[in-house]
VMD Tcl script that builds the backbone (N, CA, C; Angstrom):
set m [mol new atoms 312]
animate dup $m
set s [atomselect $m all]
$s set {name element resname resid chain x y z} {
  {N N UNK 1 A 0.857 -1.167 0.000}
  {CA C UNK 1 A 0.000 0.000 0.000}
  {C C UNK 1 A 0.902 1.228 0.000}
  {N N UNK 2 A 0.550 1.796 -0.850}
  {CA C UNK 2 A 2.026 3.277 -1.048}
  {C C UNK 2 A 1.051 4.544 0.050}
  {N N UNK 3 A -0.491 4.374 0.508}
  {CA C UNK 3 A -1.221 5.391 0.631}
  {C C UNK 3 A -1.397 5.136 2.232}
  {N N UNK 4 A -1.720 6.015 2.954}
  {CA C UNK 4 A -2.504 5.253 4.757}
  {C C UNK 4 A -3.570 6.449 4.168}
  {N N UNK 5 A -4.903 5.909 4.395}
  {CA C UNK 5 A -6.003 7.081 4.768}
  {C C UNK 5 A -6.650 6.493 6.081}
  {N N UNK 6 A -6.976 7.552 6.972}
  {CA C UNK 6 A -7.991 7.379 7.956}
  {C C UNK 6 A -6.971 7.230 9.395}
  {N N UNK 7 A -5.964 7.746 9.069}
  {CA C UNK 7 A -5.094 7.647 10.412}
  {C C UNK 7 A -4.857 9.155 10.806}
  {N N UNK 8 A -4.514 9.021 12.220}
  {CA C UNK 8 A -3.807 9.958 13.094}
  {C C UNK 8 A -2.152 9.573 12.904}
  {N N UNK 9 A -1.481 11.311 12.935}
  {CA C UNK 9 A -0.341 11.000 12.829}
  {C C UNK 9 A 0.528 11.679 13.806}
  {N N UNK 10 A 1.415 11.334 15.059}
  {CA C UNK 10 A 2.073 11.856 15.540}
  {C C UNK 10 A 3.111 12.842 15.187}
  {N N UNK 11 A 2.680 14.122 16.065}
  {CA C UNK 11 A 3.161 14.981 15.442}
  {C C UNK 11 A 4.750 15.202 15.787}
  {N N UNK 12 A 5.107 14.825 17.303}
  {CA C UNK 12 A 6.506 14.421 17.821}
  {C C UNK 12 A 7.313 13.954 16.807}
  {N N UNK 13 A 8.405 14.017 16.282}
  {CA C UNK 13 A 9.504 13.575 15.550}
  {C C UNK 13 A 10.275 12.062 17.057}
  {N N UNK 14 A 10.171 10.484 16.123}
  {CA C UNK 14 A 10.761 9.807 17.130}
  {C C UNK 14 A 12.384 10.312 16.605}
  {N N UNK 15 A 13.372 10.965 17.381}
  {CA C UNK 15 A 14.733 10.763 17.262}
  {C C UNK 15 A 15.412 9.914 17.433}
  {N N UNK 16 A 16.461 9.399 16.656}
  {CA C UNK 16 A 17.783 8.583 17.837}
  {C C UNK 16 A 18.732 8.811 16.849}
  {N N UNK 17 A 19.970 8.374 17.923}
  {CA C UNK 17 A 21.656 8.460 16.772}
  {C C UNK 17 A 21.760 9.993 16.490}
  {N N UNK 18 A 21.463 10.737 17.418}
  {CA C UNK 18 A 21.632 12.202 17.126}
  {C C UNK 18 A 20.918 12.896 16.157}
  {N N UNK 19 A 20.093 12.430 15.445}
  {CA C UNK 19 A 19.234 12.501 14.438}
  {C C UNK 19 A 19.326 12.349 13.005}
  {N N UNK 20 A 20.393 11.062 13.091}
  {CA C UNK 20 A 20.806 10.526 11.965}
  {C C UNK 20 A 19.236 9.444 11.453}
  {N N UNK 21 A 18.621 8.780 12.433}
  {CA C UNK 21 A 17.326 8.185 12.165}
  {C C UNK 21 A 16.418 9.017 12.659}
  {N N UNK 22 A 15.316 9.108 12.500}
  {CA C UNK 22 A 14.261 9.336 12.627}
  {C C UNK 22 A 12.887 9.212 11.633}
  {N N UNK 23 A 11.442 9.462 12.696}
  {CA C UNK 23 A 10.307 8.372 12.256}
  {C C UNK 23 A 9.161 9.557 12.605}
  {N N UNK 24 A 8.490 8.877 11.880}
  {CA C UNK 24 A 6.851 9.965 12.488}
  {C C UNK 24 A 5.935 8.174 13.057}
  {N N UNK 25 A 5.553 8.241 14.297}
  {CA C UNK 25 A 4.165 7.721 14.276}
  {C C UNK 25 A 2.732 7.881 13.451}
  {N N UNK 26 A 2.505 6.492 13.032}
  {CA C UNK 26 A 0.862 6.609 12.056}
  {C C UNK 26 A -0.196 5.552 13.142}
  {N N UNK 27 A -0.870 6.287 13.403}
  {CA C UNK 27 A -2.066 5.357 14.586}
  {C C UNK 27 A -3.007 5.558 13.265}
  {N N UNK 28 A -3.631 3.545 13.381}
  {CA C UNK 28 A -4.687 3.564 12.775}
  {C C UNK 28 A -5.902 3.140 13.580}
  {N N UNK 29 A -6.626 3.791 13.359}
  {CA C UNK 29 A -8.298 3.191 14.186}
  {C C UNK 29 A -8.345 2.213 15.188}
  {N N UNK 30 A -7.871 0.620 13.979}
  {CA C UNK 30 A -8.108 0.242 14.664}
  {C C UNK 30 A -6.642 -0.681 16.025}
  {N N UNK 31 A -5.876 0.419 16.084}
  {CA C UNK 31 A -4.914 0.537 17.029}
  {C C UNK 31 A -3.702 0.077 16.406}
  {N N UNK 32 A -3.558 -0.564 14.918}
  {CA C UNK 32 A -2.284 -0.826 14.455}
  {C C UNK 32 A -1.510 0.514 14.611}
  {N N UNK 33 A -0.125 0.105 14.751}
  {CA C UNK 33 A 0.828 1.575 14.702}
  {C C UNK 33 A 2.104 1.200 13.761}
  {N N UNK 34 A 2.522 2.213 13.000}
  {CA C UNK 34 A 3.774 2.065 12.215}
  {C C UNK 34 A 4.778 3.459 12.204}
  {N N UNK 35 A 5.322 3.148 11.463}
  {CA C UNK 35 A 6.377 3.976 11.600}
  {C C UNK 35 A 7.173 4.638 10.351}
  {N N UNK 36 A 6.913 6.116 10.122}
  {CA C UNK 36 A 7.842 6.406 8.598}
  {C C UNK 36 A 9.041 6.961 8.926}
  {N N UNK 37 A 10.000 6.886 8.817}
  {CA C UNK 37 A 11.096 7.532 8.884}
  {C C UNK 37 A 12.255 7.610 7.688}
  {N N UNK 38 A 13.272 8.236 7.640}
  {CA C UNK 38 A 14.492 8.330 7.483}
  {C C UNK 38 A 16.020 7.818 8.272}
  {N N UNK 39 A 16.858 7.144 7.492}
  {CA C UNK 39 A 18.098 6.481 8.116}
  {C C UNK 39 A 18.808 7.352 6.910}
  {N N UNK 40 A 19.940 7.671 7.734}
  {CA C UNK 40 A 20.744 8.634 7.221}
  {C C UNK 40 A 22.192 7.905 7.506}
  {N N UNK 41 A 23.322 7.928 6.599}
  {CA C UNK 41 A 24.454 6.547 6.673}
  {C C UNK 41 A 24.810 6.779 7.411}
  {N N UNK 42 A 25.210 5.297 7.958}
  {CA C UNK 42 A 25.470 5.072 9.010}
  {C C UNK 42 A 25.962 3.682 9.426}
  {N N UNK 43 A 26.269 2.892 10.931}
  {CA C UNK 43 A 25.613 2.140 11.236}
  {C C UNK 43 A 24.635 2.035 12.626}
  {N N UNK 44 A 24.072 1.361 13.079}
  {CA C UNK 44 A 23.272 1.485 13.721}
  {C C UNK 44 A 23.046 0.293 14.638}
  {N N UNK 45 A 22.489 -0.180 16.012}
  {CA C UNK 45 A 22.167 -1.379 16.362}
  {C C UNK 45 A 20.031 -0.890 17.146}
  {N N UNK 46 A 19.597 -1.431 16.486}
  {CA C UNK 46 A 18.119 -1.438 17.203}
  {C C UNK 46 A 17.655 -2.658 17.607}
  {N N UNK 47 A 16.962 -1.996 18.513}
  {CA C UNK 47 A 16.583 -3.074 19.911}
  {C C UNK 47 A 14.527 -3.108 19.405}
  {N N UNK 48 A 14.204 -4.378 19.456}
  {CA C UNK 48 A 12.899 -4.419 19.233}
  {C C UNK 48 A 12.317 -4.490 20.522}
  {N N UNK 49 A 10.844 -4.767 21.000}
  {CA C UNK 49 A 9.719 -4.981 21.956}
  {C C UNK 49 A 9.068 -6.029 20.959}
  {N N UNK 50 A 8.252 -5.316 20.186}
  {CA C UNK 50 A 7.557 -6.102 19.257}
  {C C UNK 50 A 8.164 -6.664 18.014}
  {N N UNK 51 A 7.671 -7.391 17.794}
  {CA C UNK 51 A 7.789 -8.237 16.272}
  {C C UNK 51 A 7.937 -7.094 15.182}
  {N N UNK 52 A 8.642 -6.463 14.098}
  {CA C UNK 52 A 8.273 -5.699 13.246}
  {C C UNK 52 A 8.467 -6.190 11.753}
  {N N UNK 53 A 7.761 -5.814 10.937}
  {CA C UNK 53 A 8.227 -6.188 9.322}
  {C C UNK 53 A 8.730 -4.524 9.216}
  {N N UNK 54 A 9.889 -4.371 8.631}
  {CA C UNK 54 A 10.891 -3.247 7.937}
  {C C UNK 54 A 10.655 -3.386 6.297}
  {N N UNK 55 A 9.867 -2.193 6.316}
  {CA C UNK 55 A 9.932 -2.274 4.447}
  {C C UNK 55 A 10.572 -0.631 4.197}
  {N N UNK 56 A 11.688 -1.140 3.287}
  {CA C UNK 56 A 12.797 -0.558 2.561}
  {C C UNK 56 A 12.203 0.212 1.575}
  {N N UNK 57 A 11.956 1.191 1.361}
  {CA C UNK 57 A 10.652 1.699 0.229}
  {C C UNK 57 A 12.073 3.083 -0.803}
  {N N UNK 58 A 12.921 2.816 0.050}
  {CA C UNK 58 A 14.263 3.704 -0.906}
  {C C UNK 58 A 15.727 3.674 -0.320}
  {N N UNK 59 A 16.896 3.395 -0.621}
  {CA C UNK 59 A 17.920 3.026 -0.278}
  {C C UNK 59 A 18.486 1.477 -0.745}
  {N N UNK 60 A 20.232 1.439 0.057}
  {CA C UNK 60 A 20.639 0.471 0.029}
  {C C UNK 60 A 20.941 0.379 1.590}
  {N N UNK 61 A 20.858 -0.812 1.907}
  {CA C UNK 61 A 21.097 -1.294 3.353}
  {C C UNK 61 A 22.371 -2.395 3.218}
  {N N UNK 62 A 22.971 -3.043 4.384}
  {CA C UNK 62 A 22.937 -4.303 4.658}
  {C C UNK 62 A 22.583 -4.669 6.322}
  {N N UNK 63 A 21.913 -5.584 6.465}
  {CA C UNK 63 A 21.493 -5.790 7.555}
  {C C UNK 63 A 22.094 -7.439 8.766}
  {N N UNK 64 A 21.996 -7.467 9.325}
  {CA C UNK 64 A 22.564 -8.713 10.519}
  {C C UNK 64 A 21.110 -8.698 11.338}
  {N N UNK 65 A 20.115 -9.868 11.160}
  {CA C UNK 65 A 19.051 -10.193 11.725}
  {C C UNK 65 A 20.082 -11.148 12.393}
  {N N UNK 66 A 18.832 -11.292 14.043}
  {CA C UNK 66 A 19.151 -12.064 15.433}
  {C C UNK 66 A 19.542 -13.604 14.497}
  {N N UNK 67 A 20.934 -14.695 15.219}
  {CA C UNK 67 A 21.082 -15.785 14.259}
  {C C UNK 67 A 21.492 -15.492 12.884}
  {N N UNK 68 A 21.841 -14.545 12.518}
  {CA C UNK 68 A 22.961 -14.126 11.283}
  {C C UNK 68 A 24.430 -14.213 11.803}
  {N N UNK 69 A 25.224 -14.852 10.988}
  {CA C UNK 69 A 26.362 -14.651 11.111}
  {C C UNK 69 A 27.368 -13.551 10.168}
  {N N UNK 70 A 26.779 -12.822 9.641}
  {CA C UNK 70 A 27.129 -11.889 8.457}
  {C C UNK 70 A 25.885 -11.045 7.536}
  {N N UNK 71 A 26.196 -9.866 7.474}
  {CA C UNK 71 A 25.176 -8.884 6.824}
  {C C UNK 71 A 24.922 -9.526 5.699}
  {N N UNK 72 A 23.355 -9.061 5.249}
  {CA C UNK 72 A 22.875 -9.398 3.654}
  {C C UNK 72 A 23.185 -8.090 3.241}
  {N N UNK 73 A 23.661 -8.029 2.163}
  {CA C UNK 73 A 23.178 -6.739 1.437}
  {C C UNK 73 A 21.162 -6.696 0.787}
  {N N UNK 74 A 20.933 -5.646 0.996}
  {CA C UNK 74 A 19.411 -5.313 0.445}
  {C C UNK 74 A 19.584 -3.946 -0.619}
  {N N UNK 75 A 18.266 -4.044 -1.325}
  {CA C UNK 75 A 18.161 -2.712 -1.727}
  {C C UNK 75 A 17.260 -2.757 -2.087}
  {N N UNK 76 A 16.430 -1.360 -2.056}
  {CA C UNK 76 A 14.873 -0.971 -2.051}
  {C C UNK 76 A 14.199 -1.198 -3.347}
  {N N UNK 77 A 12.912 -1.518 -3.957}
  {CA C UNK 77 A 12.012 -2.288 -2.516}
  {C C UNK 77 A 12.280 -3.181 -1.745}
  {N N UNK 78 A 12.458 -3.270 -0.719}
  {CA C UNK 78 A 13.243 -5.188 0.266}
  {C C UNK 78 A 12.206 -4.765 1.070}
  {N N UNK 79 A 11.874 -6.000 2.419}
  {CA C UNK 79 A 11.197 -6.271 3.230}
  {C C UNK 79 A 11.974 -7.455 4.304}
  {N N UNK 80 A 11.737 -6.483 5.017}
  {CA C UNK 80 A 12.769 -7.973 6.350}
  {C C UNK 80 A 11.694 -8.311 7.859}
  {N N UNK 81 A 11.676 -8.931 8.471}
  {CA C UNK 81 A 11.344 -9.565 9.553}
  {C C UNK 81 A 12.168 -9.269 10.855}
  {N N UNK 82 A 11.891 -8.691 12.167}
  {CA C UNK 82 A 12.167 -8.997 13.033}
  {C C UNK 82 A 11.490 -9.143 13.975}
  {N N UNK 83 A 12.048 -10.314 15.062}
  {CA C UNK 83 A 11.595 -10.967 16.148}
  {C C UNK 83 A 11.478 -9.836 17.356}
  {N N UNK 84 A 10.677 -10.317 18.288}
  {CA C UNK 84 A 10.263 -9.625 19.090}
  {C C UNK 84 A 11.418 -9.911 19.978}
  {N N UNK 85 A 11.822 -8.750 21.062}
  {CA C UNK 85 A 12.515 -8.848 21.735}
  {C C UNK 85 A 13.991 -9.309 21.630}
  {N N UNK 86 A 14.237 -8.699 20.683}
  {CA C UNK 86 A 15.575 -8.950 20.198}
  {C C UNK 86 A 16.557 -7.633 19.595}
  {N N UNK 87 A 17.265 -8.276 18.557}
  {CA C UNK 87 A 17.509 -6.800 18.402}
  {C C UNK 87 A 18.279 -6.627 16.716}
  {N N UNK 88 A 18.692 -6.063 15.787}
  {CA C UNK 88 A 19.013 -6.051 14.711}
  {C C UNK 88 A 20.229 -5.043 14.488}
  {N N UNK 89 A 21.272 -5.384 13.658}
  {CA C UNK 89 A 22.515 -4.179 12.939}
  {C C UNK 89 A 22.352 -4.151 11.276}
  {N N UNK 90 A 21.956 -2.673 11.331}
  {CA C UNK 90 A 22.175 -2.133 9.947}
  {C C UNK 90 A 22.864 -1.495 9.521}
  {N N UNK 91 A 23.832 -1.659 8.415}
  {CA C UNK 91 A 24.404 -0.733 7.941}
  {C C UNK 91 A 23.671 0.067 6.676}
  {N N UNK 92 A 23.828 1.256 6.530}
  {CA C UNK 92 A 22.843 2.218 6.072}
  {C C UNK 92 A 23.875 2.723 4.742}
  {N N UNK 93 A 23.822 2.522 3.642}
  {CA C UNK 93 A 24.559 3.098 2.719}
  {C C UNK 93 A 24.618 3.984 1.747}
  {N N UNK 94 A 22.992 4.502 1.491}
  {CA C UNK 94 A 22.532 5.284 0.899}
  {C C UNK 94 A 21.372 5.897 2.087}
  {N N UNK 95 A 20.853 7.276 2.115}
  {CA C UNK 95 A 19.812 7.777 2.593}
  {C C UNK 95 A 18.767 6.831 2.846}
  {N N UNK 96 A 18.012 6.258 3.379}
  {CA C UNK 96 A 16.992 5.177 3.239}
  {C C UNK 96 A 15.518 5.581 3.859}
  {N N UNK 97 A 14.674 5.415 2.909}
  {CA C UNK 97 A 13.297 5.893 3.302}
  {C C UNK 97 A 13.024 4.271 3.985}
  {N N UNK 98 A 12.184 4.238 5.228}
  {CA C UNK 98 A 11.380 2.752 5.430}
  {C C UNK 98 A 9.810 3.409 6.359}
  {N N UNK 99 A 9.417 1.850 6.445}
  {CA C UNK 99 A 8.210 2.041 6.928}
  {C C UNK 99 A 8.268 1.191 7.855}
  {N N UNK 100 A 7.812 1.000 9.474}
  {CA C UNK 100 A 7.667 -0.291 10.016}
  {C C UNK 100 A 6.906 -0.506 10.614}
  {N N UNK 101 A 6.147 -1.773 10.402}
  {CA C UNK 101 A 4.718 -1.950 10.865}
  {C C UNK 101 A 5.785 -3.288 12.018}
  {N N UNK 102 A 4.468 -2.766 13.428}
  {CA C UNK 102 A 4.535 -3.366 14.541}
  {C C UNK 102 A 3.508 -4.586 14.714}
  {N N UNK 103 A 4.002 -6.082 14.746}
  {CA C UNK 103 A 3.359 -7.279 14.961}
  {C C UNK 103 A 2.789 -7.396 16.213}
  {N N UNK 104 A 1.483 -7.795 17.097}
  {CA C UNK 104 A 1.155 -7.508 17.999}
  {C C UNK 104 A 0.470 -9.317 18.242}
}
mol reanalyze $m
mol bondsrecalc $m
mol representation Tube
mol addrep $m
């Protein structure tokens, strides 16, 4: 879906990494929440709560999911998986637009 209609959108900027990443909150109705942001190069280590799918919608990445022994390279459109309560390393190689929807 390239579009969200019918959501609330947080107006707070989420920061981190000095503001090399950052995200806007999208609340939908019916309580799903995601996430748009910008990754700016880098690397990075993020820590999950929830389950998330990461969709890559512009950039090149490579990433180290939990049980990797070595980065994949990706590049946009990609889509990755992570486990709840765990945690993920990306390296960021181009500007990268993503989206991340939270598994509940």
């Amino acid at each position: 879906m390239s579009k969200f209609t019918n959501v609330d959108v947080v107006k707070e900027a989420n920061i981190y990494f000095g503001g090399k990443v950052t995200s806007r909150t999208v609340e939908f109705a019916n309580g799903e929440k995601k996430t748009l942001g910008i990754m700016l190069e880098g690397e990075y280590t993020f820590g999950t709560a929830a389950a998330e799918i990461m969709e890559i919608l512009a950039g090149e990445i490579a990433i180290k999911l939990p049980g990797d022994e070595a980065f994949t390279d990706m590049q946009a459109p990609c889509v990755f998986e992570v486990p709840a309560n765990s945690s993920f390393d990306i390296v960021v190689k181009t500007v990268t637009d993503y989206c991340c929807s939270y598994i509940n």
